[in-house]
Every structure is written in structure tokens, then in C-alpha cells.
MARMI-293567 format. One record per residue (C-alpha): residue in one letter; x, y, z; residue number from 1. Coordinates in steps of 0.02 Angstrom, whole numbers, plus 32768, in hexadecimal, padded with zeros to 4 digits. Example, Ala and Ser with C-alpha at 12.3 -4.5 7.8 and 13.67 -1.06 7.14 Angstrom:
residues 2
<atom A <8267 7F1F 8186> 1>
<atom S <82AC 7FCB 8165> 2>
***
This chain:
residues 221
<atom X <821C 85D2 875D> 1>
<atom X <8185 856B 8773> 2>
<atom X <812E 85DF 86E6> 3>
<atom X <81CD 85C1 866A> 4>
<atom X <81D1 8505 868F> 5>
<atom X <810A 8509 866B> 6>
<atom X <8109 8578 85CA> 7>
<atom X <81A7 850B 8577> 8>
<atom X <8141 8471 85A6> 9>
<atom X <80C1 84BA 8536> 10>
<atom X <8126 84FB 84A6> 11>
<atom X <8157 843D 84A8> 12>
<atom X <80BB 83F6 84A2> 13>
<atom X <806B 8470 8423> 14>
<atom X <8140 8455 83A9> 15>
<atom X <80FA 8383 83E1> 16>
<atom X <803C 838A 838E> 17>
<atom X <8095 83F7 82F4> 18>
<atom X <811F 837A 82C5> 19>
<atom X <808E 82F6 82E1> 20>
<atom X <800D 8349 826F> 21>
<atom X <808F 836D 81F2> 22>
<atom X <80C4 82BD 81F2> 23>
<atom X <800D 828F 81D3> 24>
<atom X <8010 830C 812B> 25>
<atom X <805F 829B 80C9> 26>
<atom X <7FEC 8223 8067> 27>
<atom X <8064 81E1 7FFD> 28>
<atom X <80C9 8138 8026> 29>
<atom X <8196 818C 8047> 30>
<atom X <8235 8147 8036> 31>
<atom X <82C0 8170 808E> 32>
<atom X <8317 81F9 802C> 33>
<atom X <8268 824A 804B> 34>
<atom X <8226 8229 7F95> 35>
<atom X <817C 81E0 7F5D> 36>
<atom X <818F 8136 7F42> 37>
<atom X <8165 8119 7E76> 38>
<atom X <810F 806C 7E49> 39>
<atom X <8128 8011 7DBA> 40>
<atom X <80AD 804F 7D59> 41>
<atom X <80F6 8111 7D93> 42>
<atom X <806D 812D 7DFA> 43>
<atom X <807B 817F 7EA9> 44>
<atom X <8050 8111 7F37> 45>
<atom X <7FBD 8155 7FB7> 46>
<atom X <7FB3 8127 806A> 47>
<atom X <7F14 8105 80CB> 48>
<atom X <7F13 81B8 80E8> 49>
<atom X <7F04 81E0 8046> 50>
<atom X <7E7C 825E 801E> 51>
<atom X <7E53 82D7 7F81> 52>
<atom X <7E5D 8372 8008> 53>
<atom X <7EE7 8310 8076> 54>
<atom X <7F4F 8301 7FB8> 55>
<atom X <7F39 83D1 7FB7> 56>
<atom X <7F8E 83DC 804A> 57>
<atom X <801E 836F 8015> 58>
<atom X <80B7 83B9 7FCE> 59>
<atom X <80BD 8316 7F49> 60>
<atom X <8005 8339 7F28> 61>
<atom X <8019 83A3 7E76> 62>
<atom X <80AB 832C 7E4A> 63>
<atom X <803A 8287 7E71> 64>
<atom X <7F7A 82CE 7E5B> 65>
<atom X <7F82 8365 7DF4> 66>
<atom X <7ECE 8346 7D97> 67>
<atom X <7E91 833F 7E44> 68>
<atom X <7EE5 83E2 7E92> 69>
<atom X <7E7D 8473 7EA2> 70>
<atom X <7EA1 84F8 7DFE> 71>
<atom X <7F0C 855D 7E60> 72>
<atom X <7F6A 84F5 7ED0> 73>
<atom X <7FD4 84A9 7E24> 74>
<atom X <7FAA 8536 7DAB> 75>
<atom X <802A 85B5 7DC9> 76>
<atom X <80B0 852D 7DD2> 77>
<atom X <80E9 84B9 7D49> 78>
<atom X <80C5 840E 7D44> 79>
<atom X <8163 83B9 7DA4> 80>
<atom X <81D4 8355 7D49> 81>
<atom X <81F3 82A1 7D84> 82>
<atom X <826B 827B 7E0D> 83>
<atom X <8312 825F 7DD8> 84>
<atom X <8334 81BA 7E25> 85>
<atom X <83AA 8168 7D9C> 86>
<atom X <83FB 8106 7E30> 87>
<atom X <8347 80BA 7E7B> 88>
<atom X <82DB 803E 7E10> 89>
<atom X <824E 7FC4 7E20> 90>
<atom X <829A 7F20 7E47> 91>
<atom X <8251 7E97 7E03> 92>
<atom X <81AC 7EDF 7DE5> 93>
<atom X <811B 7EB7 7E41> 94>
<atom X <80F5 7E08 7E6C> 95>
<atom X <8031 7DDE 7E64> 96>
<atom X <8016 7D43 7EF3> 97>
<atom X <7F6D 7CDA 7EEE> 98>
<atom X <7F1C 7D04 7FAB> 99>
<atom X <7ED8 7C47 7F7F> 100>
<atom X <7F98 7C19 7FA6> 101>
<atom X <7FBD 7C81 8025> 102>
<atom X <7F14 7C70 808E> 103>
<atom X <7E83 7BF4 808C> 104>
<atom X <7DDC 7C2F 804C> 105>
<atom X <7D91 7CE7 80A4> 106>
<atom X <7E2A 7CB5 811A> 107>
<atom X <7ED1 7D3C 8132> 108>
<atom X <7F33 7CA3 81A0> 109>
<atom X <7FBD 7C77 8138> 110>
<atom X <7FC2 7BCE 80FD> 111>
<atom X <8070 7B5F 80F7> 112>
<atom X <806B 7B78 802F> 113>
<atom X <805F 7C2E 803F> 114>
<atom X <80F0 7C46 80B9> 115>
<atom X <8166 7BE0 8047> 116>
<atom X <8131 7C64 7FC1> 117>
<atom X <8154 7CFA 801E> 118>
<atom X <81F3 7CAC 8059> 119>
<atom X <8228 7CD0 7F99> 120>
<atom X <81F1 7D82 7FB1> 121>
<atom X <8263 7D9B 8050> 122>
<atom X <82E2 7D52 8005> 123>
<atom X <82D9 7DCA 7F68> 124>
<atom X <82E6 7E4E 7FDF> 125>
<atom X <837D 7E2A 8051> 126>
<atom X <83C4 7E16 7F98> 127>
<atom X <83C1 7EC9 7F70> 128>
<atom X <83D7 7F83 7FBE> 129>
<atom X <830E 7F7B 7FDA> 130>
<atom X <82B7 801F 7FFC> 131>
<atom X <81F8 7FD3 8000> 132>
<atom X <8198 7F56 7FF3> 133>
<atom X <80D2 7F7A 7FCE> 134>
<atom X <804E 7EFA 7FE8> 135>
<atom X <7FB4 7EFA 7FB7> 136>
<atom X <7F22 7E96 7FF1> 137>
<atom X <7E8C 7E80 7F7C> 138>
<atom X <7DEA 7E05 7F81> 139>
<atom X <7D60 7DD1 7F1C> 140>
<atom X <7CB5 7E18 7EFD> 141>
<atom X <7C63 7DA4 7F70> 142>
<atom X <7C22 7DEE 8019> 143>
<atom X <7C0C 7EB6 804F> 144>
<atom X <7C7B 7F26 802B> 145>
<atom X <7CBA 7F48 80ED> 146>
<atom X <7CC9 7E9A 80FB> 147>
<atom X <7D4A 7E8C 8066> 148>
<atom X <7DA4 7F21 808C> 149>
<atom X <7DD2 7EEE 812B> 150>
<atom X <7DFF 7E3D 80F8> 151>
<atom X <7E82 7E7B 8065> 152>
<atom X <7EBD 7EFC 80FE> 153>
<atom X <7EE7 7E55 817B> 154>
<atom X <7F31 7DF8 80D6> 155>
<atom X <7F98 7E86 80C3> 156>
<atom X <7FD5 7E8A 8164> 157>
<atom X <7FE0 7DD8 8178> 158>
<atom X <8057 7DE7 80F9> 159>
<atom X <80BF 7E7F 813D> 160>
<atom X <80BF 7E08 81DF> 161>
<atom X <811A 7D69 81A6> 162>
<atom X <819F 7DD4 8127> 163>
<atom X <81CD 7E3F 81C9> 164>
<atom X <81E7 7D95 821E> 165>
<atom X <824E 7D56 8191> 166>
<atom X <82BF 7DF3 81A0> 167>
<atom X <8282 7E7C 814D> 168>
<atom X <8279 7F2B 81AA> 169>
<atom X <81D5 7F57 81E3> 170>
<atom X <81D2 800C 819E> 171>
<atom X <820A 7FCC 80EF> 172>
<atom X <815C 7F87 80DA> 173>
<atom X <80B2 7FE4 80A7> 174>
<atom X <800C 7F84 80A7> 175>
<atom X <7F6B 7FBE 804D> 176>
<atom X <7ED1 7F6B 804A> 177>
<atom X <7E4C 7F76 7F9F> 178>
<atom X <7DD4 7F04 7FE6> 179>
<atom X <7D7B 7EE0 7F35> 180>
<atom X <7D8A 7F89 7EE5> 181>
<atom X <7E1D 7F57 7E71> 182>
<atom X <7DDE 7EC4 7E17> 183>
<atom X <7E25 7E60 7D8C> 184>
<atom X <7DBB 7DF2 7D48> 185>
<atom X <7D3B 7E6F 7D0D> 186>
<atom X <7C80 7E27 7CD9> 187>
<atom X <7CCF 7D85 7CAE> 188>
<atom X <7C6E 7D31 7D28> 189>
<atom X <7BCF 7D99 7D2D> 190>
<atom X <7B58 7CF3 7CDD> 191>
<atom X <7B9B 7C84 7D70> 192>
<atom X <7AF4 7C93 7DE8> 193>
<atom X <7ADF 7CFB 7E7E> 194>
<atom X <7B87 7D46 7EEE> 195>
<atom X <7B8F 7CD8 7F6F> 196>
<atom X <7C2A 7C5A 7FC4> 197>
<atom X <7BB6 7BC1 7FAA> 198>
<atom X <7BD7 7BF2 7EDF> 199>
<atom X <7C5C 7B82 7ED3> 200>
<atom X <7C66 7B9F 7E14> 201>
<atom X <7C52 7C68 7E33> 202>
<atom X <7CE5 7C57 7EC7> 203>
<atom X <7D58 7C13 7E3E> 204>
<atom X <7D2A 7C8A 7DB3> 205>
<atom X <7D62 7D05 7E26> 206>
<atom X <7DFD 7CC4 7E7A> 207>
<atom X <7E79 7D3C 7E16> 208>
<atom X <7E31 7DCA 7E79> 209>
<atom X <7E5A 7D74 7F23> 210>
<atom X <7F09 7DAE 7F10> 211>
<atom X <7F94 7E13 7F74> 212>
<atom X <800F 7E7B 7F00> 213>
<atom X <80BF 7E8E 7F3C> 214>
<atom X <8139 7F12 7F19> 215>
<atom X <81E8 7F0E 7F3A> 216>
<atom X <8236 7FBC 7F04> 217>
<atom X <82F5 7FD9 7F1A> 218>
<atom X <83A7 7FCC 7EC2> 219>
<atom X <840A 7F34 7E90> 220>
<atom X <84A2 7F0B 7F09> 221>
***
């Protein structure tokens, strides 16, 4: 009996790690009809797990990343046709909020202004059959790239904090960090004088890229 008792608590275990590790496959943000959630401009959204050999492994990855597949992982199939989601659609777009009015300067503590402005995203939300909401944390050049990364990650979740607080289900809510690999203002603000915070003129060049983008993806009511 004892032997039984030991060898099912095994089979458990190893069935445990395997619906764990298979969980930990997908690097695609899913929604809950188990679809890859599309964003507006019909690209497939990555999580932080998100590798070119973790995508292989995916069973989105030739639907998502097909130049980046290996030859023969996509060849022998044809390319997949898009999901047929006539009932689902981006609702109001994405919304692009200055991190200058959520958070003060190289800060992710969000200011009174900033909370009054994600109030307006919660309440879009709780006004429609919401699947997701992605947010996306992104900073300026200014400072290493660690350093920014992790920043646009806390801004992110700083975010995903307060609209959880304001109603909005926890696991309806994806956060990525860019730190300052997504830029928007380009070489705009290149003849400005060195990258530092005591730039005040450079700091305001490049407030656009201090920035969160927000998502909210679902149907109208």
C-alpha cells in the first residue's frame, strides 16, 4: 500500500511540473476562449517569456512569427489564416498616456493627475465585455538601459495596481515594460547637448517617449 500511495504521489508530481511547464510554453498574451490576443495594429502580443526558440515551441508561433520559425517547423504547413473573431474587436484603440502625468520625473508613484486619468480608463472598461487590457511602460533615453527597463516595468505595474483597485480583474491585465527601446521621437533631439537629467532642454525634447500605452481589447455591451 505504502508503495502505491508513494508511486501515485509521484505520477502527481511529475502530471504537476508537466501542466506547469506547459503553462510556461505559451509566449503569447491569451484570452479566454484560448486565442492570441490581436493588437490594433494585428500584431501578436509576446509575454516576458517571449523568446525566438521559446516562439518555436509555441503552437501560435508560425501564426505570430513565421519569418522567425525555423524552415521546417512552418514549411510543410500553410500560412494560417486569421482568427475568425467577427464578434471580438479593439475597443477604443489604444490610448497613449504622458508618464509626465501619471508619475513625476524618473518616478513610477502615481501622481493625483494621473489617477484621475486612469480613472477614465477603468471606467471605459466596466463599460464594455472587456477581455484585456495591455499596458505598456516606456522611458526616455536618459540613463542605462537596466535602469530604464526596470522603471517602464514598475510604471507598468503601477498602473495594473490602481485599475485593479478601481475594479478591474487582475488577470484581465498584461504589463510589458520597453524601457527605451521603442522610442518616438527619433533624432529630433540629437543637437540638444549631452544625455543627462540636468538637460532640462534634452528632458523635454524627449518627454513623448516617457509614455505608458494602454490597450483595452473587448466587445461593445
Amino acid at each position: 500500500m505504502k508503495k502505491i500511495l508513494q508511486k501515485s504521489l509521484a505520477l502527481a508530481l511529475l502530471l504537476g511540473i508537466g501542466a506547469a511547464a506547459q503553462a510556461q510554453e505559451r509566449v503569447y498574451v491569451i484570452d479566454q476562449r484560448d486565442n492570441v490576443v490581436i493588437s490594433g495594429a494585428g500584431l501578436c502580443w509576446r509575454t516576458g517569456y517571449w523568446t525566438p526558440a521559446a516562439a518555436a515551441n509555441d503552437p501560435a508561433g508560425c501564426q505570430c512569427d513565421r519569418d522567425l520559425m525555423p524552415a521546417e517547423k512552418c514549411s510543410s504547413a500553410p500560412a494560417p489564416a486569421p482568427q475568425q473573431r467577427p464578434e471580438t474587436r479593439t475597443v477604443d484603440g489604444k490610448i497613449t498616456l504622458a508618464a509626465d502625468a501619471l508619475f513625476d520625473f524618473n518616478k513610477a508613484d502615481l501622481r493625483p493627475e494621473g489617477r484621475a486619468k486612469l480613472d477614465e480608463v477603468a471606467t471605459r472598461g466596466q463599460q464594455i465585455n472587456l477581455e484585456v487590457i495591455i499596458a505598456v511602460g516606456h522611458t526616455d533615453r536618459i540613463g542605462g538601459s537596466a535602469y530604464n527597463q526596470r522603471l517602464s516595468e514598475r510604471r507598468a505595474a503601477a498602473v495594473k495596481q490602481y485599475l485593479v483597485s478601481k475594479g478591474i480583474a487582475a488577470d484581465r491585465i498584461y504589463t510589458e515594460g520597453k524601457g527605451k527601446t521603442q522610442p518616438v521621437t527619433g533624432n529630433s533631439c540629437d543637437n540638444l547637448g549631452r544625455e543627462h537629467a540636468s538637460n532640462k532642454k534634452l528632458v523635454e525634447c524627449l518627454q513623448p517617449d516617457r509614455r505608458v500605452d494602454i490597450e483595452l481589447i473587448g466587445t461593445s455591451r
